[in-house]
KOLZA-489239 format. One line per field, with one value per residue (C-alpha): x, y, z. Coordinates in steps of 0.2 Angstrom, whole numbers, m for minus. Example, Ala and Ser with C-alpha at 12.3 -4.5 7.8 and 13.67 -1.06 7.14 Angstrom:
2
px <- (62 | 68)
py <- (m22 | m5)
pz <- (39 | 36)
//
This chain:
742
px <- (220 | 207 | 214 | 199 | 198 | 216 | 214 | 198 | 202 | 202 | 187 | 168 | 159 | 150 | 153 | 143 | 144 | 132 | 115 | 121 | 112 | 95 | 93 | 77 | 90 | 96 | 80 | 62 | 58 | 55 | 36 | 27 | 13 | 17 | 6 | 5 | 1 | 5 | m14 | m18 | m3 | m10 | m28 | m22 | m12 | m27 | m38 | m25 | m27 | m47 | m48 | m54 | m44 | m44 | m31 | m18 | m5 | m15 | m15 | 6 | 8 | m3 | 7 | 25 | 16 | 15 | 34 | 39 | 32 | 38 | 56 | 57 | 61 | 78 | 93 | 92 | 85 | 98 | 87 | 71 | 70 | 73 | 56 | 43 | 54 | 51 | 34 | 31 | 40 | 34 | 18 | 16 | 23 | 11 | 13 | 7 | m8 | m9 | m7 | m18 | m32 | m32 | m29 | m47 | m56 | m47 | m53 | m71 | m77 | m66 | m75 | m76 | m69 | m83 | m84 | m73 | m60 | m61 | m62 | m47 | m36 | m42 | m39 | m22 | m19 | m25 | m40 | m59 | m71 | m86 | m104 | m104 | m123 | m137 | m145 | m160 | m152 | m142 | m154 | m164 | m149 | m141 | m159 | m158 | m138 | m141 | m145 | m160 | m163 | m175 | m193 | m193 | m178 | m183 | m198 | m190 | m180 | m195 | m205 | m188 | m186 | m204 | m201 | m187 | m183 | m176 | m162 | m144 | m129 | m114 | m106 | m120 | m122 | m101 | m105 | m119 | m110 | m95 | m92 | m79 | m76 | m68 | m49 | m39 | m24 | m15 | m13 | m19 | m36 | m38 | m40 | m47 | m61 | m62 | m62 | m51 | m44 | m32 | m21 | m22 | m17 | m1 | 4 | 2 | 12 | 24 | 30 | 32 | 17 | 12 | 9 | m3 | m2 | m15 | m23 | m25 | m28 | m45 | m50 | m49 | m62 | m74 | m70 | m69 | m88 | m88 | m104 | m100 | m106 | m123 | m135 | m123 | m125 | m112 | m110 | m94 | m100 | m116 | m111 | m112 | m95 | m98 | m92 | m76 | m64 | m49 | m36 | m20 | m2 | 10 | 21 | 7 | 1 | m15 | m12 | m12 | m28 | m41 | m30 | m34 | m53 | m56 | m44 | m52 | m73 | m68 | m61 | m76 | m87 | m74 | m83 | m98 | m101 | m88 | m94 | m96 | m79 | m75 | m68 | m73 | m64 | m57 | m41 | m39 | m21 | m16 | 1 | 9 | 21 | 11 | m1 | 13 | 15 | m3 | m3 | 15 | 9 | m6 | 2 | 11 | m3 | m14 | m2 | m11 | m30 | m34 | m36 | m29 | m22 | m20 | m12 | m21 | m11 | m15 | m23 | m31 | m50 | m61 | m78 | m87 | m96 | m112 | m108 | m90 | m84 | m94 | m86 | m70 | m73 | m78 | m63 | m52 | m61 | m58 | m40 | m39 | m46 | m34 | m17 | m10 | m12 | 2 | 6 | m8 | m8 | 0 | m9 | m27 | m20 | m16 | m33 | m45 | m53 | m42 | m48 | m55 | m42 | m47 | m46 | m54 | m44 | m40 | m27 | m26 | m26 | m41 | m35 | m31 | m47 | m59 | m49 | m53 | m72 | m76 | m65 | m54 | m70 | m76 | m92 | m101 | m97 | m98 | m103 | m94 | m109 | m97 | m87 | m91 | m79 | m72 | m56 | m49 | m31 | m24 | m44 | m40 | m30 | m42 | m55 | m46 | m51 | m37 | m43 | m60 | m70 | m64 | m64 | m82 | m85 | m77 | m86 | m106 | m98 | m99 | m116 | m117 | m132 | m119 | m104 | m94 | m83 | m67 | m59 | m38 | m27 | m16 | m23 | m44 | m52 | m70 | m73 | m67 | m79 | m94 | m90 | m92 | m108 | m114 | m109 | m115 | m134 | m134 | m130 | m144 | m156 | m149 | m151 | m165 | m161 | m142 | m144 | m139 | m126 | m115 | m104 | m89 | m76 | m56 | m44 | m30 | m17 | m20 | m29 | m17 | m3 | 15 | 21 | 31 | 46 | 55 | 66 | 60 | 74 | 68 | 83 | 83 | 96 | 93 | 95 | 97 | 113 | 112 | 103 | 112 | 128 | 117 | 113 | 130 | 132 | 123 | 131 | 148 | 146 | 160 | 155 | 159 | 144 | 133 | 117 | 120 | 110 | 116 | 109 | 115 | 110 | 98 | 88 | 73 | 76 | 58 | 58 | 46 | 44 | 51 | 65 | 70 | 73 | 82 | 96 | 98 | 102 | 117 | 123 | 125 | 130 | 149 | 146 | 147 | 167 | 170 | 178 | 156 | 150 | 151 | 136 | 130 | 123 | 113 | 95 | 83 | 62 | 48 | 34 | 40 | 50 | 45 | 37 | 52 | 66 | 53 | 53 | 72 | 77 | 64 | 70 | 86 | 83 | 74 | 89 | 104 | 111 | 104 | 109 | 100 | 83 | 78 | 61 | 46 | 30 | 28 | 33 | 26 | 11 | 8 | 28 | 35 | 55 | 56 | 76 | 75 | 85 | 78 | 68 | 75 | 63 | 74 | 58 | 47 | 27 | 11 | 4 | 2 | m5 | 8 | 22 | 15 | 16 | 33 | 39 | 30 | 43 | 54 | 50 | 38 | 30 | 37 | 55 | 66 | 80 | 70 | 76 | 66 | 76 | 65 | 75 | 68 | 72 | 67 | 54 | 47 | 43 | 28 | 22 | 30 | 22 | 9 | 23 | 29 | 14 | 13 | 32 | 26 | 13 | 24 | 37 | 23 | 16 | 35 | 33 | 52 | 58 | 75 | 77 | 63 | 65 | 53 | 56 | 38 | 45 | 48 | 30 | 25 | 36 | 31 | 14 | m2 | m8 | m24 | m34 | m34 | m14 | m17 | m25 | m12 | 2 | m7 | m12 | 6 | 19 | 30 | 30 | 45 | 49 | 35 | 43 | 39 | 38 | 40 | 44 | 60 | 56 | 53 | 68 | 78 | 69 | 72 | 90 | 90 | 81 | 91 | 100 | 116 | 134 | 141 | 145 | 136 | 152 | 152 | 133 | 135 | 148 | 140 | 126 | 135 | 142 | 126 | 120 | 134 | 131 | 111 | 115 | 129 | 116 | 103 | 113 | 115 | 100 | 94 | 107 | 99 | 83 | 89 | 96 | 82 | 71 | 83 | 81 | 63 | 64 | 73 | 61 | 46 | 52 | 57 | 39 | 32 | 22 | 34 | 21 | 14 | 20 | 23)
py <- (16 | 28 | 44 | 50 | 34 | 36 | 54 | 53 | 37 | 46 | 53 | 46 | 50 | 37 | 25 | 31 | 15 | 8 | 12 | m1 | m15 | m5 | m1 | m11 | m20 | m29 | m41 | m43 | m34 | m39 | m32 | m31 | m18 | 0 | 1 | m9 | m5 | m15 | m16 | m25 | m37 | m44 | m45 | m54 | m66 | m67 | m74 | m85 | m94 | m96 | m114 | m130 | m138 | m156 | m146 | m142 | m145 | m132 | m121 | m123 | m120 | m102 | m98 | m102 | m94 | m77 | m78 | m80 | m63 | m56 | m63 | m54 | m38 | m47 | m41 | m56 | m74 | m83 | m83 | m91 | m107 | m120 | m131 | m115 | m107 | m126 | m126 | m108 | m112 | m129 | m127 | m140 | m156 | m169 | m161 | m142 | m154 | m162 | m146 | m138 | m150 | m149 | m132 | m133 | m143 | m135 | m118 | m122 | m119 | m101 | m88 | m73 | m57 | m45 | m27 | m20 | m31 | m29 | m11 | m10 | m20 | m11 | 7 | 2 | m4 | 12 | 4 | 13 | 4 | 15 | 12 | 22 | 19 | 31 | 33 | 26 | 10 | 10 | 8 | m8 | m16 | m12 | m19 | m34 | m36 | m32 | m46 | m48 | m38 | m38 | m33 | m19 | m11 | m13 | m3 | 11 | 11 | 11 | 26 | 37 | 34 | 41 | 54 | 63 | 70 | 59 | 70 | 64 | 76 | 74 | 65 | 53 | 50 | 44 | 33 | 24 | 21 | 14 | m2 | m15 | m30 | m44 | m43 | m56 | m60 | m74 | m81 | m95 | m91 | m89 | m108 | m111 | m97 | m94 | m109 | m105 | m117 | m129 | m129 | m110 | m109 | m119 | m106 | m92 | m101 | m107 | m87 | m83 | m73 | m76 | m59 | m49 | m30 | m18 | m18 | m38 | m38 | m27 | m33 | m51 | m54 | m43 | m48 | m69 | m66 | m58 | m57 | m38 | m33 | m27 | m38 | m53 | m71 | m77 | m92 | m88 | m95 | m86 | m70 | m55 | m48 | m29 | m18 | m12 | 6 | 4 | 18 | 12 | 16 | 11 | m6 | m13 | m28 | m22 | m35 | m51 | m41 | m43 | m58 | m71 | m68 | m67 | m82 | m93 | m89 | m93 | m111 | m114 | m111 | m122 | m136 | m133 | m127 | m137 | m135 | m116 | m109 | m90 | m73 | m73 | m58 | m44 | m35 | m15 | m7 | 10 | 3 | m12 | m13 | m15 | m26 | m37 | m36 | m42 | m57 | m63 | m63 | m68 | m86 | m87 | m91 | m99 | m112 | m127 | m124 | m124 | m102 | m96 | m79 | m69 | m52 | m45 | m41 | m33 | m47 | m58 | m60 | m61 | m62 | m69 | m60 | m65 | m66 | m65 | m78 | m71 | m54 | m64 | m71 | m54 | m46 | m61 | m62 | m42 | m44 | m57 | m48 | m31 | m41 | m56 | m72 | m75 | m63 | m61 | m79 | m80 | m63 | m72 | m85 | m72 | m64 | m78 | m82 | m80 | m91 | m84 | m83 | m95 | m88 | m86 | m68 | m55 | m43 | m27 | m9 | 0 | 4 | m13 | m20 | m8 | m9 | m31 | m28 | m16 | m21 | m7 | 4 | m1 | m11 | m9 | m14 | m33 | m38 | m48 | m57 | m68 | m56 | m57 | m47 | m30 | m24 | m7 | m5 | 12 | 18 | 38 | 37 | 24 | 35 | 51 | 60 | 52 | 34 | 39 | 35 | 18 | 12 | 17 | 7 | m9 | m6 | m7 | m19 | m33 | m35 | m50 | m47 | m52 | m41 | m34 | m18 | m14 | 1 | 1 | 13 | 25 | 40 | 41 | 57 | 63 | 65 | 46 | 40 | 49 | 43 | 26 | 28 | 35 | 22 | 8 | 17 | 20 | 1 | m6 | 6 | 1 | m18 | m21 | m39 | m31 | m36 | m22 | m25 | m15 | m2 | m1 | 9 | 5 | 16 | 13 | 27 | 45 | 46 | 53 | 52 | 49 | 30 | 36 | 23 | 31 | 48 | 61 | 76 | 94 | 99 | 120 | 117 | 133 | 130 | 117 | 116 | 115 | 99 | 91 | 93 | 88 | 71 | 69 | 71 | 56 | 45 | 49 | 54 | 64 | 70 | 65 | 68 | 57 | 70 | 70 | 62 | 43 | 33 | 19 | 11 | 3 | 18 | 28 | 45 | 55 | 66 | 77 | 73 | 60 | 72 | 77 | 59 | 56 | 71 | 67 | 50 | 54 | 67 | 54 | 39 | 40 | 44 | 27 | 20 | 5 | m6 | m6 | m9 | 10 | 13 | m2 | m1 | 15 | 17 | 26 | 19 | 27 | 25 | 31 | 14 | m1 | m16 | m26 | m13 | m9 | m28 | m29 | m15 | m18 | m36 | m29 | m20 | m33 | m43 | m32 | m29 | m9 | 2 | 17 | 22 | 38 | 37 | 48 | 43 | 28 | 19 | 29 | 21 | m1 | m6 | m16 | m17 | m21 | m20 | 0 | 10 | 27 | 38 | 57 | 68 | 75 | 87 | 90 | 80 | 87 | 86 | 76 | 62 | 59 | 63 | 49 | 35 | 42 | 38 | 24 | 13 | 12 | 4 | m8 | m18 | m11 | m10 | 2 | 14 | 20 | 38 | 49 | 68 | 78 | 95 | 111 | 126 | 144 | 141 | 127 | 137 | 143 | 122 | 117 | 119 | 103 | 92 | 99 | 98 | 79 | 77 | 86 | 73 | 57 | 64 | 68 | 47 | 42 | 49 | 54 | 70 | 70 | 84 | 86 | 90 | 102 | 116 | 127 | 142 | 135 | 130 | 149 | 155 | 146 | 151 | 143 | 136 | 143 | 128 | 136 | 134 | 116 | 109 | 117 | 110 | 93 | 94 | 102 | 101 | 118 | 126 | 129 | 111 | 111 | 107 | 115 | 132 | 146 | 164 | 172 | 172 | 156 | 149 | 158 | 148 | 133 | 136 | 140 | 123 | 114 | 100 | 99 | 102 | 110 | 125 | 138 | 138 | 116 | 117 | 129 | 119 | 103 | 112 | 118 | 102 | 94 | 107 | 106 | 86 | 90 | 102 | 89 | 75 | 88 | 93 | 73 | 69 | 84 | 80 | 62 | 70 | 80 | 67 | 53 | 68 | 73 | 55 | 53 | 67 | 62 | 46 | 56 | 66 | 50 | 41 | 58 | 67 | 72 | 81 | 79 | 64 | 69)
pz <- (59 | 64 | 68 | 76 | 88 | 92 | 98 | 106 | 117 | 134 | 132 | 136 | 117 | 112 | 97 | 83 | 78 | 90 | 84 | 68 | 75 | 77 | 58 | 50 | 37 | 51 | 51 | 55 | 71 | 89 | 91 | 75 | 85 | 84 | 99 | 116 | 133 | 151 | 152 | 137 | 139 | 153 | 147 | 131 | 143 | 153 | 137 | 134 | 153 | 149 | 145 | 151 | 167 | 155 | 145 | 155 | 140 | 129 | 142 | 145 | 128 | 128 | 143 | 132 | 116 | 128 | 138 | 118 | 112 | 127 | 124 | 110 | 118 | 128 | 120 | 107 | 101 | 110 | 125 | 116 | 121 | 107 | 110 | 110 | 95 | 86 | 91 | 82 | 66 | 62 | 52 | 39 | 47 | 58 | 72 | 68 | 59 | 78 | 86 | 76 | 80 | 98 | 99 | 90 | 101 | 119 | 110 | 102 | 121 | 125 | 137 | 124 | 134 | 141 | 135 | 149 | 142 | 123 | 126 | 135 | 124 | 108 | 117 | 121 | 103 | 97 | 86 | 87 | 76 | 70 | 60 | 49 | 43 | 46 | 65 | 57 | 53 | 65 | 79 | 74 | 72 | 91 | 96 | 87 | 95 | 114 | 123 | 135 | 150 | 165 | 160 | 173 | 166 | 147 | 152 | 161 | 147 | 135 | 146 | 148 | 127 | 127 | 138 | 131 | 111 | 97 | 92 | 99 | 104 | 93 | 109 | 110 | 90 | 94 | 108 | 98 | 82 | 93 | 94 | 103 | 93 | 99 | 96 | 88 | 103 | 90 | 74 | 83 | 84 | 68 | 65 | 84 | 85 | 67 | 60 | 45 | 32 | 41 | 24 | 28 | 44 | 42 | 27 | 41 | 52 | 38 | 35 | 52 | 59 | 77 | 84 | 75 | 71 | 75 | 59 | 59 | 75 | 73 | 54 | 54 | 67 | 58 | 41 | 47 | 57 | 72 | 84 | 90 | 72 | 73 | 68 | 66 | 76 | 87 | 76 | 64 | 50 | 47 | 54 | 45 | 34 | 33 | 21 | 28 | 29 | 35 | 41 | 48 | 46 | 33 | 33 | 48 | 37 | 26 | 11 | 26 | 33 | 19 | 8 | 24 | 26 | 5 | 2 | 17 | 8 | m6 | 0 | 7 | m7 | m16 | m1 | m3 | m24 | m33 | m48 | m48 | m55 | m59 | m53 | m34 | m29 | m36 | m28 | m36 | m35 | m41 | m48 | m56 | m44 | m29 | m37 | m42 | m24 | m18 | m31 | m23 | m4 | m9 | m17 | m1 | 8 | m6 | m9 | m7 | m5 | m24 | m24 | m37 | m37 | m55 | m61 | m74 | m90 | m105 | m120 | m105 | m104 | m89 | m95 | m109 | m121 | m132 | m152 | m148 | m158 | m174 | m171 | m171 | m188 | m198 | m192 | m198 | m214 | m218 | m214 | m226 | m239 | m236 | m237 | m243 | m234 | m232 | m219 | m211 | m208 | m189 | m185 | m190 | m176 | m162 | m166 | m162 | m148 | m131 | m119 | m103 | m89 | m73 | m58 | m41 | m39 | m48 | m44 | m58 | m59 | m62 | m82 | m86 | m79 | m87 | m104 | m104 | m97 | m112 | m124 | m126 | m123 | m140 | m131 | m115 | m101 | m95 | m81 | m64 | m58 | m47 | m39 | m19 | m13 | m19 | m12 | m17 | m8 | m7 | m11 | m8 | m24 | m32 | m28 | m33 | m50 | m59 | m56 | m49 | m64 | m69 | m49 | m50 | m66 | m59 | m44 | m54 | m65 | m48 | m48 | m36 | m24 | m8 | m14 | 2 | m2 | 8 | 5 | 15 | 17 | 26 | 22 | 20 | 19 | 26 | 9 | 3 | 14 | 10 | m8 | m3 | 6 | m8 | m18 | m8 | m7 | m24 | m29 | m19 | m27 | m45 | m39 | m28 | m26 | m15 | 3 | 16 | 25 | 42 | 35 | 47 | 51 | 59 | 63 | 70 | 78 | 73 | 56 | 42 | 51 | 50 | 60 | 77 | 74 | 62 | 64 | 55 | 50 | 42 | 33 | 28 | 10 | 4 | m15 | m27 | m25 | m6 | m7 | m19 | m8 | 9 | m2 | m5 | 14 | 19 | 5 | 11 | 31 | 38 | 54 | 68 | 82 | 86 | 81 | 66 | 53 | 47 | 32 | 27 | 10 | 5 | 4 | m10 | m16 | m22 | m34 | m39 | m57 | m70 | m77 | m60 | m56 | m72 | m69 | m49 | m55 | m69 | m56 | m42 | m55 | m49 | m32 | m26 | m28 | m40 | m25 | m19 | m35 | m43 | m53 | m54 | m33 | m41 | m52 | m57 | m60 | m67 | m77 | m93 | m91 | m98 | m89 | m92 | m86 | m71 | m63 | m66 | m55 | m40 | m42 | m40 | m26 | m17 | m20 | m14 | m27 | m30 | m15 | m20 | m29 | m36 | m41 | m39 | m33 | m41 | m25 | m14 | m8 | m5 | m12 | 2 | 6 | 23 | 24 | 19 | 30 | 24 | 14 | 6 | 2 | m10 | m19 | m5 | m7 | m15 | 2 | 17 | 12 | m1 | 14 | 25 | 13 | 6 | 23 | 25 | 15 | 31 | 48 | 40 | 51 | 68 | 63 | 75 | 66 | 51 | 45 | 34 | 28 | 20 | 10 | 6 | 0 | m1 | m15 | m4 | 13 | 8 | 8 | 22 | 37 | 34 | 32 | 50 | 58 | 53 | 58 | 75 | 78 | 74 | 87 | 103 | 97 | 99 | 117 | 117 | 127 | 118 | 103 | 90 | 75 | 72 | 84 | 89 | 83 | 66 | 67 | 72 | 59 | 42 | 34 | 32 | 15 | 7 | 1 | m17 | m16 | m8 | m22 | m34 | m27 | m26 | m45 | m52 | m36 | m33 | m47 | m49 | m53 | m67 | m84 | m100 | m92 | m101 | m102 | m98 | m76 | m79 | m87 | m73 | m61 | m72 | m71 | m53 | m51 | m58 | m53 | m57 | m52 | m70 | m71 | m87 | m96 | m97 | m100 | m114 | m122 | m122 | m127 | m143 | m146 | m147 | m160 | m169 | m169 | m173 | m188 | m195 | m197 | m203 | m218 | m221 | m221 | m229 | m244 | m246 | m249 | m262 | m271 | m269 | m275 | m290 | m295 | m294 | m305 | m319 | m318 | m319 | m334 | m342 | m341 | m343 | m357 | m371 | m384 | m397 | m410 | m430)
//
């Protein structure tokens, strides 16, 4: 019995209880768009209703398609109709082949939306598409893409360009480079408008996706041939691809976004080059784990249209070299001749020639990549002469100093005259950006044969900012100590208003460094009672791990069976888990970039109920304040008048960061977390810092006992030595020079 129930049952609180079925573990989620206005619903019904009277059917069936999206948001599936929930699912039977067909032929004649109406749909979606190319490129190309005017007004137009100076205001260099695409309204149209792989098309359908998120709904048009490009045709299969940036929230569906267009080319040249086989694309990811990620979504939707999708490992080859083989026999030949051959016999085997790995994709990080096109850095590079398509997911840290050069390296290495770049993430910089420009001029200067191509630019939302579906919480802990006990709070709620904060596992905990990570997870082993699993539910990741361990514990926790990870931010950026209630900030992030991807593991792909706490303490006011600002910003997207967590006197009250101060906390973190400090002040702070719940008195005993243990096995070993040595003595005296013979 419930004690608090029993004496609280005349009064009107409300059940905590009761926000339970909102969490993002309780399935996928009604709206899959963060962002959607009254306006844009009705325009995206509108285009729905613009067919051909002869298909009234087709036209039934856009209309049904529409009530189901809006259905979504009733209290729950039950009132779905069964035909139209059918209809959806089915997607590799005879009739989604049927469907399919006459949805192209009632389509193939669509009215595409005027500008008034793209505009508004992509305005209420949040999405402003820029060129980013020079004005002096700029301008042929909106020339060549307008469509024909009067005589009379083309040369008023003409005299009043004469008339006036050539320089643009910054607002008109804006309006000029805008542009307004036309928006993809359903999956649908991919196979209707688009004219995608039909094989493709019912893998779409097959996993569930009918309404697409704000990132799809802007890139796939552009990325599948789309006439609002500048310069393109209205014809989808010679339109121009641009090179591509892309800045949209976390969890919204990046890897769908440029996997469809790259996996749809590359069937096509299937059709119509049979006999050219080779590495067509080339996917770069900052981490194992989220390129393991991209080659597993990636399958999905290949399955069955003879793309291969591959995951670089270390030992594979990707290109072939000239005088390879002969390189291949003198090393076998001087390994025979330094051992016996007997041993060396199964090596000599493993060291010949691996055969070159066939694949249309490639999905690596950039180390791994550069390591198998140089040899281990023991030959120049090689060359991707095939590669058509570069994709550079999570590119600010691709780009970053730490990955910067090999990123560049793969990038000259795709020396394909028709290579399109696209650059995703959450989080791009004005400084990113310029980088790739830069990249992309230089490119065709080195290869004069490279055609030019649109450089665009989509963003969606607020740039660098948090997603505003998830509730964010600014906990002050004051010490170490302080947090470790508010952790403990969220494990094991005990309070009994509704305000308070509520997370229920599974959820990530981030650390600042490996060996943080490491202690927080011993000290919370045992928090977790045998009766759920005890320490089992419980584990820690990092990179120090070994691939192995790594893929058992996200399998693990993409199974169920771990509750809580402690890791650092190995996980921060691309990993999906889409059932994650939460994210603890238990060391706050080297910046704000590393914040909004942190956060990003929950509400993935629209789900409600996401919570992220973020803890800090007095060494961590001085860093603060961005983290606030950005937590400020999600809460005025939200649009809620209810409590914020961030008050404006806390945002008067904390103290700006020098940019000095920035980059030292982006290269190092707080500093009193570093390890390997030293000096007296510093080991104070390192005990201050430290996490744990011990007193001195049991540290120092362990301590000792670990000496003691450590000086045991010393003297040993240190006594076999003497002896080994005392006998190889006696040996050396024996066959040793004994003087002179009488």
């Amino acid at each position: 019995m419930d004690a608090f129930k029993l004496l609280t049952r005349s009064t009107k609180l409300k059940s905590a209880t009761t926000q339970s079925s909102t969490l993002p573990s309780t399935g996928k989620a009604a709206n899959p768009q963060l962002f959607r206005g009254a306006a844009a619903e009705k325009l995206e019904k509108g285009s729905g209703k613009k067919r051909k009277r002869a298909h009234a059917a087709d036209d039934e069936a856009v209309v049904n398609e529409d009530a189901l999206n809006l259905d979504f948001f009733s209290q729950g599936r039950s009132s779905i109709p069964k035909s139209s929930d059918a209809a959806t699912t089915k997607g590799s039977g005879a009739p989604a082949g049927q469907e399919g067909a006459s949805e192209s032929d009632s389509d193939a004649d669509d009215e595409p939306m005027d500008e008034v109406q793209r505009r508004t749909i992509l305005n209420a979606h949040k999405i402003k598409v820029t060129d980013m190319r020079d004005l002096e490129e700029l301008a042929p190309a909106q020339v060549q893409s307008e469509e024909p005017k009067k005589k009379k007004k083309r040369k008023q137009q003409e005299e009043a360009e004469k008339q006036q100076p050539q320089t643009l205001s910054k607002k008109e260099q804006k309006k000029a480079r805008r542009l307004f695409p036309q928006p993809l309204v359903s999956f649908k149209e991919l196979r209707s408008k688009y004219k995608i792989s039909r094989r493709l098309a019912e893998n779409i359908a097959e996993q569930g996706f009918t309404v697409p998120t704000e990132v799809q709904l802007g890139s796939l048009p552009l990325l599948l041939g789309n006439s609002a490009v500048p310069g393109g045709s209205s014809d989808s299969t010679s339109a121009t691809e641009p090179d591509l940036l892309v800045v949209a929230p976390t969890g919204s569906g990046k890897t769908l976004s440029f996997m469809i267009p790259v996996i749809n080319k590359i069937v096509r040249h299937h059709h119509t080059h049979p006999e050219e086989r080779g590495i067509f694309a080339v996917v770069v990811a900052p981490t194992k784990e989220l390129a393991s990620q991209i080659v597993n979504e990636g399958r999905k939707l290949a399955l069955g249209t003879g793309v291969k999708v591959t995951l670089m490992k270390k030992g594979m080859r990707v290109v072939e070299r000239e005088n390879e083989d002969e390189d291949v026999l003198d090393e076998s030949n001087s390994e025979s001749s330094e051992s016996e051959s007997d041993e060396r016999t199964p090596n000599n085997k493993n060291k010949g020639p691996v055969p070159i790995t066939k694949s249309d994709i490639l999905v690596s990080t950039p180390l791994q990549l550069v390591n198998a096109l140089s040899d281990n850095k023991t030959k120049p590079l090689a060359t991707l002469p095939l590669v058509r398509n570069l994709v550079l997911d999570e590119a600010d840290v691709l780009l970053d100093p730490l990955f910067r050069d090999q990123t560049l390296d793969i990038w000259r290495s795709c020396t394909h005259p028709e290579l399109r770049a696209s650059l995703w993430s959450a989080t791009m910089g004005s400084s990113i950006e310029d980088m790739a420009k830069t990249t992309i001029k230089e490119r065709k200067l080195s290869l004069p044969q490279t055609k030019s191509y649109p450089l665009l630019r989509l963003v969606v939302g607020l740039k660098d900012s948090a997603i505003p579906n998830i509730k964010h919480k600014l906990v002050y802990a004051a010490t170490e100590q302080g947090k470790l006990l508010g952790l403990r709070q969220l494990i094991h709620p005990t309070a009994a208003t509704t305000s308070d904060v509520r997370l229920r596992p599974p959820f990530l905990i981030f650390t600042q460094t490996i060996p943080r990570a490491i202690a927080l997870h011993s000290e919370l082993l045992y928090d977790i009672p045998p009766e759920a699993g005890g320490s089992a539910r419980i584990a820690v990741l990092h990179s120090d791990l070994s691939d192995t361990q790594r893929s058992d514990i996200m399998k693990g926790f993409r199974k169920g069976e771990i509750w809580i990870l402690v890791t650092t931010d190995l996980l921060a950026r691309g990993v999906d888990f889409r059932g994650i209630n939460g994210v603890v900030n238990y060391d706050i992030p080297n910046s704000p970039a590393v914040y909004v991807h942190r956060v990003g593991r929950t509400g993935r792909a629209g789900r409600e109920g996401g919570v992220a706490v973020t803890y800090y303490t007095k060494e961590d006011i001085p860093y603060v304040k961005s983290i606030a600002n950005i937590i400020d910003v999600s809460e005025k997207l939200r649009g809620e008048n209810g409590e914020r967590s961030v008050q404006k006197w806390l945002l008067d009250a904390l103290p700006d960061l020098s940019k000095k101060n920035k980059k030292e906390l982006k290269k190092h973190g707080v500093k009193a977390r570093q390890t390997g400090l030293k000096g007296a002040t510093d080991e104070k702070e390192q005990r201050r810092t430290r996490i744990s719940t011990k007193s001195g008195f049991d540290r120092r005993k362990e301590y000792n006992k670990k000496m003691m243990i450590a000086a045991s096995q010393k003297k040993t070993q240190a006594r076999k030595n003497g002896a080994d040595s005392d006998s190889a003595g006696d040996d050396d005296d024996e066959d040793g020079w004994n003087g002179l013979d009488d």
